[in-house]
C-alpha positions in Angstrom: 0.0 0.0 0.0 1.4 3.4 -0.7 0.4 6.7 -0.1 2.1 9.9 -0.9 3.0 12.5 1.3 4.9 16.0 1.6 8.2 15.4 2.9 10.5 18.2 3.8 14.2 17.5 4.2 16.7 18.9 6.3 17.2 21.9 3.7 13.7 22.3 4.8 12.4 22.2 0.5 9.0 19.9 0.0 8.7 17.5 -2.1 6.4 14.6 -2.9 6.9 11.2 -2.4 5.2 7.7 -1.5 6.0 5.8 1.4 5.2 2.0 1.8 3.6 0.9 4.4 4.1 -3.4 5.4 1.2 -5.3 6.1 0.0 -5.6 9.6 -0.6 -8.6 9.6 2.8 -9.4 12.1 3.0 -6.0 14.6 5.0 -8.2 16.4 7.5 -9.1 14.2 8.0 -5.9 12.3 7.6 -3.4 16.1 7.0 -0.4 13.2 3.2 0.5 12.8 1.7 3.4 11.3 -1.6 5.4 11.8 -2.7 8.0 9.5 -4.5 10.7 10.0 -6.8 12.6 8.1 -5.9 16.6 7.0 -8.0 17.8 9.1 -6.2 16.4 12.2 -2.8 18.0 14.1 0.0 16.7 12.5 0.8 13.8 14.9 1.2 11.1 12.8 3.0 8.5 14.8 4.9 4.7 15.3 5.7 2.7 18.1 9.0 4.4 18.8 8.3 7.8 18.0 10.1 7.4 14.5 8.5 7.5 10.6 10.8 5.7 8.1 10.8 6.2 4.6 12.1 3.9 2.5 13.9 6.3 0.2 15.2 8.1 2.7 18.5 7.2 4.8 17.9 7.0 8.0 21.3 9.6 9.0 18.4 12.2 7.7 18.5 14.1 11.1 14.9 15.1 11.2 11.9 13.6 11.7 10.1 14.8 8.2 6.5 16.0 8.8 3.7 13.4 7.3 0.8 15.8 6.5 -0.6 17.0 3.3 -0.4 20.2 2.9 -4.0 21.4 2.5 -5.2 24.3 2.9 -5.9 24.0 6.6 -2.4 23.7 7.5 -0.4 26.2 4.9 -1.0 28.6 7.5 1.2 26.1 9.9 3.7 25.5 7.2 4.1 29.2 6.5 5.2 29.6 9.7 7.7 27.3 9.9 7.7 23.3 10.3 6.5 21.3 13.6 8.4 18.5 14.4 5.7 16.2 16.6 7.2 12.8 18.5 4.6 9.9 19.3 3.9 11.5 22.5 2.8 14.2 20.9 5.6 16.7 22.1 6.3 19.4 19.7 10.3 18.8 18.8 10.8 22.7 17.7 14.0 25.2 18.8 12.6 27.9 20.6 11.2 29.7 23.5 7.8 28.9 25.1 5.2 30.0 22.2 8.2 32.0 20.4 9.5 29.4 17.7 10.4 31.4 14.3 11.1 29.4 11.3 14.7 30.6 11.2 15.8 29.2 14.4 14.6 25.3 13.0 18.1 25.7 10.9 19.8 24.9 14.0 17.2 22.4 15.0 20.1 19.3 14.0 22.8 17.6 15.9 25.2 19.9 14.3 23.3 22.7 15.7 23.6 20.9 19.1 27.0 20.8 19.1 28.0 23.9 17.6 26.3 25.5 21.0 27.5 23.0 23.2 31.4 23.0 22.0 31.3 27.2 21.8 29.9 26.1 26.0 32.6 23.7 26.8 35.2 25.9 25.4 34.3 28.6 27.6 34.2 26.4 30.4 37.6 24.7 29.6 38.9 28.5 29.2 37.7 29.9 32.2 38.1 26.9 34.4 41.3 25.0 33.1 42.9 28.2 31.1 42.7 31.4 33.0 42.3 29.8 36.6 45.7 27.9 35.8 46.9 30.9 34.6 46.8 33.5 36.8 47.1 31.0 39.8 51.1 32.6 40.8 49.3 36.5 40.3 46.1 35.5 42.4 48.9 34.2 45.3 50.8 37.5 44.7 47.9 39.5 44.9 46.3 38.1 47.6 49.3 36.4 49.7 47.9 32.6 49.0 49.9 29.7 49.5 50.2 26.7 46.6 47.7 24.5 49.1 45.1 27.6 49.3 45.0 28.3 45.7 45.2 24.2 44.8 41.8 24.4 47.3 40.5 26.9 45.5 40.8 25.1 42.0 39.9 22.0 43.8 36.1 23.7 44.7 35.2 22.9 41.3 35.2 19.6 42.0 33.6 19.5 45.3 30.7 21.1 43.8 30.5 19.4 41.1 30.5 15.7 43.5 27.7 17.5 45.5 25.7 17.9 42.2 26.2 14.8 40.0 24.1 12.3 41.9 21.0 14.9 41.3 21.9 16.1 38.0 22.9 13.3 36.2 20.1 10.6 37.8 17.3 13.3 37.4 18.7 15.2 34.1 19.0 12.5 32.1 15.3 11.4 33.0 14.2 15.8 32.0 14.1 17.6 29.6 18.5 17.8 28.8 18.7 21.0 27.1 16.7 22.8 29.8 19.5 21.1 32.2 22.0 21.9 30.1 21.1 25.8 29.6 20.6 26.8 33.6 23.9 25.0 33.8 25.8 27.7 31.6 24.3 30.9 33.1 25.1 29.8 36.8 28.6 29.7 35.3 28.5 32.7 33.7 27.6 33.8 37.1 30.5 32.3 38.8 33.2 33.7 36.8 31.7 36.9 37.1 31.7 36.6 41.2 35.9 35.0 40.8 36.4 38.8 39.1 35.4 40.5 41.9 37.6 41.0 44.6 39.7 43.5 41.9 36.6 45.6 42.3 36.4 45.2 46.6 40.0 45.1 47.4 42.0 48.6 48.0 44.5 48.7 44.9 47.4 46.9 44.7 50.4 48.8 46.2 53.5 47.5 45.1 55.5 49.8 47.5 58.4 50.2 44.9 60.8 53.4 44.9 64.6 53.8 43.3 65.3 54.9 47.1 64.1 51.2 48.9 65.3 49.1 46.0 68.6 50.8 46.1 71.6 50.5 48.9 70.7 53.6 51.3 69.8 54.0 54.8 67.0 54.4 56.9 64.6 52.1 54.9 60.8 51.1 56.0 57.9 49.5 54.1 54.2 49.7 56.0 51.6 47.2 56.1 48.6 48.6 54.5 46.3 45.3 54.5 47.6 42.7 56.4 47.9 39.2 54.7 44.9 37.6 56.4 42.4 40.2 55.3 43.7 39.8 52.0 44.0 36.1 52.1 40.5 35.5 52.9 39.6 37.0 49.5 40.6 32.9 48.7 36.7 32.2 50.0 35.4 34.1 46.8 37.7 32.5 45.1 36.2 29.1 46.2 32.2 30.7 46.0 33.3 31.6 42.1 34.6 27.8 41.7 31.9 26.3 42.9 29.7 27.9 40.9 31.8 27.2 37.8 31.3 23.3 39.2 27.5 23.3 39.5 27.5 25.0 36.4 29.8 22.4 34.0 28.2 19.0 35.6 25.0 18.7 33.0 27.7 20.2 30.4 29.8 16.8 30.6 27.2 13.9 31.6 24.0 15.4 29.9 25.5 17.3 27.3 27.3 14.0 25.9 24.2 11.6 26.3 22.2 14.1 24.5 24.8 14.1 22.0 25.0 10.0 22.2 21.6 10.0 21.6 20.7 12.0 18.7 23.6 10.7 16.4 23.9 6.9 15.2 26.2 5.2 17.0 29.0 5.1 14.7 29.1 8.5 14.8 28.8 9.2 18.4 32.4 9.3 18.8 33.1 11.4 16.3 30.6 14.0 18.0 31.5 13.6 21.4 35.7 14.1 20.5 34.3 17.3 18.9 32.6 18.3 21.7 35.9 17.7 24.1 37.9 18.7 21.6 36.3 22.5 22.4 36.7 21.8 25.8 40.3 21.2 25.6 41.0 24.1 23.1 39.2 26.0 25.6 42.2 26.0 28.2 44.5 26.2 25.4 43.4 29.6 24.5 43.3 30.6 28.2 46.7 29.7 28.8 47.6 32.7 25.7 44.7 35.1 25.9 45.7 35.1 29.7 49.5 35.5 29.1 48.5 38.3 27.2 46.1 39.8 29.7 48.9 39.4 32.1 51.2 41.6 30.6 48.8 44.4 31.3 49.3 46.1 35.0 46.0 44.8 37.1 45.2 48.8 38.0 44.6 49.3 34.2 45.4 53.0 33.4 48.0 53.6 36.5 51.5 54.4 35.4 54.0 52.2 37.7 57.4 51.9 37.3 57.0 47.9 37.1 57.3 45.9 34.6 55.8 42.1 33.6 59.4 40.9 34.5 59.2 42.3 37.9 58.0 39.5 40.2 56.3 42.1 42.1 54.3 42.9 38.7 50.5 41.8 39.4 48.8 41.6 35.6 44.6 42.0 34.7 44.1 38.7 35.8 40.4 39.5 35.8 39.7 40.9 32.6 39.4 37.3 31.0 36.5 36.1 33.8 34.2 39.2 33.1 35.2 38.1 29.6 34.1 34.4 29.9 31.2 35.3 31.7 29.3 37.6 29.7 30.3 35.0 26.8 28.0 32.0 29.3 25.7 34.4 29.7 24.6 34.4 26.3 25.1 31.3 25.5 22.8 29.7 27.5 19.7 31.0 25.8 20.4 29.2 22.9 20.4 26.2 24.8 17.5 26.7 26.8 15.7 26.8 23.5 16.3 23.4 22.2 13.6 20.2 22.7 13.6 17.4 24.6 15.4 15.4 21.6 15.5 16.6 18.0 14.1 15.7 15.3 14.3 12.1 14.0 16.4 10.5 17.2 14.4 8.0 17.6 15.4 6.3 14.6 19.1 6.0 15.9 17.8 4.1 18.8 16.2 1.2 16.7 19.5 1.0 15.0 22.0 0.6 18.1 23.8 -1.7 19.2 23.9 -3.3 22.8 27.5 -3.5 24.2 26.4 -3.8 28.1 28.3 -5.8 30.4 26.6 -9.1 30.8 25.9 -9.7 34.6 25.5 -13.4 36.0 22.8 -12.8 37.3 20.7 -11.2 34.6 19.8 -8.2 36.5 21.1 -6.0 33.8 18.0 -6.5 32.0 16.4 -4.8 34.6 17.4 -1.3 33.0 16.0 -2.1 29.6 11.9 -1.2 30.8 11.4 2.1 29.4 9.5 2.9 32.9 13.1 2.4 34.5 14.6 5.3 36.6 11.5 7.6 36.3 11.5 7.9 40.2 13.5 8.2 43.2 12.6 5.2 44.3 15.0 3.5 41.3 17.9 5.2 42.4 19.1 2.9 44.9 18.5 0.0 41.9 20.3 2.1 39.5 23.7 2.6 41.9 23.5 -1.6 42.5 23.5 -2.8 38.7 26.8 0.2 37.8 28.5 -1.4 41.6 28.4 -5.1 39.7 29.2 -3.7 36.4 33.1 -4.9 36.8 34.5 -2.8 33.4 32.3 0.3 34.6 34.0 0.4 38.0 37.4 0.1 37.0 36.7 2.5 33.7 36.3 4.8 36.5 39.1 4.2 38.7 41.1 4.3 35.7 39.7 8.1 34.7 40.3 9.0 38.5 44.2 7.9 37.8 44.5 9.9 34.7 42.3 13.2 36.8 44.5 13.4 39.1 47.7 14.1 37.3 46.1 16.1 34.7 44.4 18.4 37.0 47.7 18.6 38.9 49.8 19.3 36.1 47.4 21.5 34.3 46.4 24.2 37.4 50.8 24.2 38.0 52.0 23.1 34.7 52.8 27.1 33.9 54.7 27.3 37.5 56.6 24.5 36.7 58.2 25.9 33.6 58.4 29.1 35.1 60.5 27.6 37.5 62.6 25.4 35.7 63.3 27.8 32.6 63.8 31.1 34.5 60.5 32.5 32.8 57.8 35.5 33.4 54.2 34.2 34.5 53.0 35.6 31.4 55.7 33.7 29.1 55.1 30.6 31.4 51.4 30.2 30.6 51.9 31.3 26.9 54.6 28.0 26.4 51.9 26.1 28.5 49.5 27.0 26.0 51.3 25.9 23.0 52.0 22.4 24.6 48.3 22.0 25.3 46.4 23.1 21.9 48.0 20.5 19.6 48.7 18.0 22.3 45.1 18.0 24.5 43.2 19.6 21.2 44.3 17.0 19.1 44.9 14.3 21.2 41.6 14.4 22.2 40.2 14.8 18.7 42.1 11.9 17.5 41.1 9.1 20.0 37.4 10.0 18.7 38.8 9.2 15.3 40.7 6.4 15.5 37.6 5.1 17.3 35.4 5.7 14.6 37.8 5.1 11.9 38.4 1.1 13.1 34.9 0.5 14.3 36.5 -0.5 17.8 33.7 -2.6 19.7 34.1 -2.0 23.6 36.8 -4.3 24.2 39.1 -3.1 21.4 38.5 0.7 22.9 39.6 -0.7 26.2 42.9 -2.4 24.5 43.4 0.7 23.2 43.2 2.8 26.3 45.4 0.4 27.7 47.9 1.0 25.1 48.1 4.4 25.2 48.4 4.8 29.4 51.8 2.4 28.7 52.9 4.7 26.1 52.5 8.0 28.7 54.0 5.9 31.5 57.3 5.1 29.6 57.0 8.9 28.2 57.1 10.6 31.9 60.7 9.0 32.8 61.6 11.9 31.0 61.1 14.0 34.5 64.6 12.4 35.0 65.7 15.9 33.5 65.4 19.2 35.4 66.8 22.4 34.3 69.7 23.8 37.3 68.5 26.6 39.4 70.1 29.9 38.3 72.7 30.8 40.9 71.3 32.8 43.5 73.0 34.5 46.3 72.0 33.7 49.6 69.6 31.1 48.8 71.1 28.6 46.5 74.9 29.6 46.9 77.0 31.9 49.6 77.7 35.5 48.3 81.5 34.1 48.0 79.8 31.5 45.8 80.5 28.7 48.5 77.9 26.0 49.4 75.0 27.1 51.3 73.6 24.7 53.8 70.5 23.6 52.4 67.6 24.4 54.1 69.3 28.1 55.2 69.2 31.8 53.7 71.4 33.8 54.3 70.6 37.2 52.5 73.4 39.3 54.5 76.8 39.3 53.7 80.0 41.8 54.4 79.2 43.9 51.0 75.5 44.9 51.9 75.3 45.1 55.9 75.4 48.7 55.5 72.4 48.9 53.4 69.7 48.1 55.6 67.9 46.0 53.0 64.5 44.6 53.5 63.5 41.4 53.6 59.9 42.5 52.2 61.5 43.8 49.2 62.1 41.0 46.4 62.9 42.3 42.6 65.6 39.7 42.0 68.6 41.4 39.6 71.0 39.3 37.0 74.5 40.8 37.7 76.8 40.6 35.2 78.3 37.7 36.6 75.3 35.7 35.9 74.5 35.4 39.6 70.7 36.5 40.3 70.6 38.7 43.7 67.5 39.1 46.0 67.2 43.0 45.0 69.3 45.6 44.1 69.9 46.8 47.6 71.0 43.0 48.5 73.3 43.1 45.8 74.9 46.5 47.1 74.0 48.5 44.2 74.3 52.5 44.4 73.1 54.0 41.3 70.0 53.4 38.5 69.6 54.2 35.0 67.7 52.9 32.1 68.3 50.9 29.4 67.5 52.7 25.8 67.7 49.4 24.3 65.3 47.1 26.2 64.1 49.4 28.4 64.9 48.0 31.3 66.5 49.3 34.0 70.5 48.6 35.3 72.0 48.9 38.2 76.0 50.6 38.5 78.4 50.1 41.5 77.0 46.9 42.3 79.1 45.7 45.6 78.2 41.9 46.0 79.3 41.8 42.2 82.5 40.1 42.1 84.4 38.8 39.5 82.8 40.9 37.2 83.9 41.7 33.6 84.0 45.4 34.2 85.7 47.1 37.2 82.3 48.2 38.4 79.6 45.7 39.3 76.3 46.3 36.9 72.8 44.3 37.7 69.7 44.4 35.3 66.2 43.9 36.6 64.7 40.9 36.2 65.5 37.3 36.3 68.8 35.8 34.9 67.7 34.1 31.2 68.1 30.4 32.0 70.4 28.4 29.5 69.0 25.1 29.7 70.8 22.9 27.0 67.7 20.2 28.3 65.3 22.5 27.5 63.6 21.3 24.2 64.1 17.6 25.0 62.0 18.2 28.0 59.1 20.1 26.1 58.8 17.1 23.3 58.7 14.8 25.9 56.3 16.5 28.0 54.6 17.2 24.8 54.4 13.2 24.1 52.7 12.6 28.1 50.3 15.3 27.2 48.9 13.5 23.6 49.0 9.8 25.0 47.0 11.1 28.3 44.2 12.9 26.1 44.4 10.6 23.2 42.8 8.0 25.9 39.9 10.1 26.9 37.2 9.5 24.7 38.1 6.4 23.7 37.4 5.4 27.2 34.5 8.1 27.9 32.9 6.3 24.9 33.7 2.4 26.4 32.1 3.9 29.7 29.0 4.6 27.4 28.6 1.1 25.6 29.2 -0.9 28.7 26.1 0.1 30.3 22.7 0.5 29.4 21.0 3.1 27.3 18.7 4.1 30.3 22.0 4.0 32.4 23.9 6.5 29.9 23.6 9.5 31.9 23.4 8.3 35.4 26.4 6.2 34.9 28.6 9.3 33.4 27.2 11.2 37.0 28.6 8.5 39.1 31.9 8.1 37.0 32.6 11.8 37.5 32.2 11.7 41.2 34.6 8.9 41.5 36.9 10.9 38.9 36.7 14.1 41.2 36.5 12.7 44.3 39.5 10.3 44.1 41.5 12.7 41.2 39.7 16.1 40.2 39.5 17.2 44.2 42.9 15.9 46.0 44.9 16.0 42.4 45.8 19.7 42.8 46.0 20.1 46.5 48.5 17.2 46.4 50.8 19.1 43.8 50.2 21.9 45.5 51.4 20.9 49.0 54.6 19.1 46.7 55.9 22.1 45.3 55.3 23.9 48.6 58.0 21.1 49.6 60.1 21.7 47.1 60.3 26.2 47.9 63.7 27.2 48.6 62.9 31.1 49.4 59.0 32.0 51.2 57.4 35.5 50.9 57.7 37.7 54.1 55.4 40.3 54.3 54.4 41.8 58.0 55.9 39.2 60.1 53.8 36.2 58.2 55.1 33.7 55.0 53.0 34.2 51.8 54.1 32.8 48.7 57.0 30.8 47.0 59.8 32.9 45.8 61.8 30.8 43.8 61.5 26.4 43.7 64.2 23.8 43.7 63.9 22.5 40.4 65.5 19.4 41.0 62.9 18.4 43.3 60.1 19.9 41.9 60.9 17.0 38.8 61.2 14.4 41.1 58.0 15.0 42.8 56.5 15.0 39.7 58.7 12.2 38.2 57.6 10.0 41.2 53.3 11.2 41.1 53.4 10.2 37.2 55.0 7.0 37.4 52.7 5.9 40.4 49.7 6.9 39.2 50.3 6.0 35.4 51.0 2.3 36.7 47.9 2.4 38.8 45.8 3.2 35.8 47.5 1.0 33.2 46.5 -2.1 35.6 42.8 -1.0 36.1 42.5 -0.3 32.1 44.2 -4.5 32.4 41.1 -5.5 34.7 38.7 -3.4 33.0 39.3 -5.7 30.0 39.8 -8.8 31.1 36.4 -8.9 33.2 34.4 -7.1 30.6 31.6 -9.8 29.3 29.9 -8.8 25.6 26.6 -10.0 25.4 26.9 -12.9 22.7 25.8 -11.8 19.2 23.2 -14.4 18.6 21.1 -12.2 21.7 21.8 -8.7 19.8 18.7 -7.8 17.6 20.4 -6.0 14.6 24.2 -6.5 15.0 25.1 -7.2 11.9 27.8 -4.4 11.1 25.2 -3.0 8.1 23.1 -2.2 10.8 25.5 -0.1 13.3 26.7 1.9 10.0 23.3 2.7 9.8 22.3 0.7 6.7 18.7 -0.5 6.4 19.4 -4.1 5.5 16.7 -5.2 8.1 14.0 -2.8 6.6 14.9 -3.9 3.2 14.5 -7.7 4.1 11.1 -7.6 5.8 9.6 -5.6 2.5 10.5 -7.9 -0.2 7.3 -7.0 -2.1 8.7 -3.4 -2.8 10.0 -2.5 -6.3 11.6 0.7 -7.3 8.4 1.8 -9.0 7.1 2.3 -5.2 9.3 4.5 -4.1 
């Protein structure tokens, strides 16, 4: 039987076709039936699953394509722009309430989706992993933090994301996703907009810098205007901001990749989701450089100081990039908050997947597959049980909390750790950070969705794979072997009659600067021109200043402490000694190699994490493995780095009588700290990615309704072969 009907593609032209319709005869057997409807009634027409197939039409046609003639009753409609309507009779439109223009139904496709979603996750990724990680050594100067305090403070994104998940993910992927999703962004719009503000509540920053106390004189003081714990409590917006930023991202990464899982075909799905992290990574990426940039402005913006970025007293706009990101989350999330329930044509993807769940003993996984499952609180406690005997889901997770806890270490002091070890500026710091993460995260992570996709891995093979690429990262990370020397400093790594210093002491004083009355408050560390680095000028017995006309900075005659010196009279120029590391490069490539195996893994496993549970599961089980991923890595990964490098600080802040922040870090043990965390937890996660596939049970094929590999690429073989009676002349 055929009848013909006004279809209208994605392009959103008419035109007229016939679609043919199987006998009824075996509902059963086929699970497809049809009921028409006459013109006069709402365009509902309707099957079983929500879906109309058409056997002319592929079904990786993204919408749902109305099935209404278009009489004259409904032009008007049509006019106005076309009405998507499920089996449940929910309108599947883009838009706002009763505002849904015809121009906004462009965007009404899984590409639409994720264009709104990535331009979301790369604002989060900037914000959150970019200009946080960023301006982490300026927030510390600023506001007298300690490593531990401002690893808290990143670490409150987790927190409130574990407090959130459970909710979000079990109720939100059970709602209405995009409405989720939307609310999501503008609360953290609203928390980077609260992390801006103490530069707007906090008296301006006084650097307390003169030619007079820099230079060898007498009768030197320095008043404390603010003491450090009022300005040190400024860390509890810090947290308030972060924690917004946490509730805020949790949909974005459990219910914003289900909704993407479930509106593409499976094959695809990977592709899609490494997109969509893909962003999310290029998001930090571009906050490491738009915030070395921003940093090389003065915080105070339009106040002339005699500072500049190479000063370690300089304090850049650290804020400018958070009222930035905010106003940019803002707006996003109305987009968002337009979008339906599912788009357009969806259905169809789930008659064509594939099952891939682990296979309990018991049987009790079949328990998730009623459609009436986890619609109520009272399935919660069900829903936790069948993930806790899901083997390959558990250790999927521990394996992500491994990997979570060295990236989120290494990312929030990845810039102070090549500060440190090259002799670098914040600003150039985060900048070389930057061009480490874009092609190594960006593409890394881009890449595992490809390969993926490209070999048609099944769950086991993504595993394998996973496996393969946390051995190749182990082996890479021996590299922290190398560490670039410490500069020579005097009185903290070396006498100033470049003897041994007893580690563990300082010993800023010597015979050449007693009479200069130099304070201890007062670090802006000089290179003399014997390539020894010197607490200050004063420390380093200078007398007279002038300025450079070639670089502009300034240099320092008469200089005391400066022995051996070229010239008969010591000179000193501001700033840090340039470091010389011959070690240099090999160390970037290497680290460069740790960063692409670690994010080539990611999706890979995000999308074995997805196929080894149920679809009902999808979104609650990506809510649970994020709390195990923050709780065991996300939270305690950078206060654990944190409190390391602390260990490894050879000279503390002193400001008022209390210690602040780290001066200047032993680079030698700064690598090994990190040399011994990698190997540890690379190990740990190479042996649960080992269990996770060695217990994981595929269901055996004979069970799986539609495996045939025609089928998961989307072909309609198993349409095809129940209408045999159908000739070309049909369609």
């Amino acid at each position: 039987m055929a009848m013909p009907h006004n279809l209208a593609g994605e392009n959103g032209f008419n035109f007229t076709q016939k679609l043919i319709f199987s006998s009824p005869s075996n509902p059963a057997e086929n699970s497809l039936t049809f009921d028409t409807t006459s013109p006069k009634e709402s365009c509902n027409t309707s099957e079983s699953n929500g879906t109309l197939y058409s056997s002319a039409n592929s079904p990786s046609d993204s919408c749902i394509k109305p099935l209404c003639d278009e009489g004259p009753e409904n032009k008007s409609q049509f006019s106005k722009g076309i009405k998507y309507v499920s089996s449940e009779g929910e309108v599947l439109v883009c838009g706002w309430g009763a505002f849904t223009p015809s121009c906004l139904q462009f965007f009404n496709t899984p590409k639409g989706v994720l264009f709104f979603l990535c331009v979301a996750s790369f604002l989060q990724g900037m914000t959150v992993n970019g200009f946080i990680n960023t301006v982490i050594t300026s927030i510390e100067r600023r506001f007298d933090l300690r490593s531990y305090e401002s690893g808290l403070i990143a670490s409150s994104y987790d927190i409130a994301a574990c407090v959130c998940l459970t909710f979000v993910s079990y109720f939100g992927g059970n709602g209405h996703k995009p409405r989720w999703l939307g609310w999501g962004v503008l609360i953290m719009g609203i928390g980077s907009v609260i992390f801006a503000l103490p530069q707007f509540t906090t008296s301006q920053y006084e650097v307390h810098f003169s030619e007079e106390i820099g230079m060898c004189s007498s009768n030197q003081s320095m008043g404390c205007t603010e003491s450090v714990s009022s300005l040190s409590s400024y860390r509890f917006v810090f947290m308030l901001g972060q924690f917004l930023h946490g509730i805020g991202a949790t949909p974005l990464y459990t219910l914003g990749v289900t909704y993407l899982d479930e509106n593409v075909k499976s094959n695809y799905s990977p592709v899609y989701i490494a997109i969509f992290y893909t962003a999310a990574i290029l998001g930090p990426a571009a906050g490491y450089l738009v915030g070395g940039i921003f940093l090389n402005i003065y915080t105070e913006i339009g106040r002339q100081i005699d500072l500049t970025p190479d000063n370690t007293l300089w304090v850049g706009a650290w804020w400018i990039g958070f009222l930035g990101a905010g106003a940019g989350s803002l707006l996003i999330s109305i987009p968002i908050l337009g979008y339906p329930h599912r788009l357009p044509g969806s259905q169809r993807y789930i008659v064509m997947r594939v099952s891939e769940a682990h296979q309990l003993k018991d049987g009790s996984h079949k328990t998730a597959s009623d459609p009436d499952f986890g619609k109520t609180v009272k399935d919660l406690p069900r829903s936790v049980l069948l993930l806790l005997k899901n083997p390959t889901f558990i250790f999927l997770c521990l394996a992500g909390a491994t990997e979570a806890t060295l990236i989120a270490g290494m990312s929030t002091f990845g810039p102070k750790f090549l500060e440190s070890q090259f002799s670098l500026s914040a600003s150039e710091a985060a900048t070389l950070f930057g061009y480490l993460v874009v092609p190594a995260g960006g593409g890394g992570t881009f890449l595992g969705g490809f390969i993926v996709n490209k070999f048609k891995l099944r769950c086991s093979g993504i595993i394998k794979f996973c496996l393969f690429c946390t051995m190749s990262s182990l082996l890479a990370i021996f590299i922290f072997f190398i560490d670039c020397p410490n500069m020579p400093m005097a009185g903290v790594t070396q006498m100033y009659d470049r003897s041994i210093l007893p580690e563990g002491r300082l010993n800023l004083s010597a015979s050449c600067n007693v009479e200069c009355d130099c304070l201890r408050e007062m670090y802006s560390p000089v290179c003399g021109n014997d390539g020894i680095m010197y607490y200050s000028p004063c420390h380093a017995g200078c007398k007279k200043v002038s300025t450079s006309h070639d670089s502009g900075k300034k240099v320092y005659h008469e200089c005391s402490c400066i022995l051996d010196a070229p010239v008969a009279s010591g000179l000193a120029t501001a700033g840090k000694c340039t470091s010389s590391c011959e070690r240099r490069t090999l160390l970037l490539l290497f680290m460069f190699v740790v960063i692409l195996f670690t994010f080539l893994s990611s999706i890979p496993a995000l999308t074995a994490t997805l196929r080894c549970v149920s679809d009902r599961q999808r979104s609650f089980a990506l809510g649970i493995q994020w709390i195990v991923v923050r709780t065991l890595g996300g939270i305690p990964g950078p206060i654990a780095f944190g409190s390391m490098i602390d260990r490894s600080c050879l000279l503390w802040q002193n400001q008022c009588g209390e210690q602040g922040s780290c001066y200047v870090y032993q680079n030698f043990a700064m690598s090994r700290y990190t040399l011994v965390a990698g190997v540890i937890y690379k190990v740990i996660g190479s042996f649960f990615f080992l269990l996770a596939c060695a217990l994981y049970k595929p269901p055996p094929p004979e069970s799986v309704p539609g495996s045939s590999d025609a089928s998961e690429n989307g072909n309609c073989d198993v349409q095809e072969n129940k209408y045999p009676h159908q000739s070309q002349d049909d369609v």
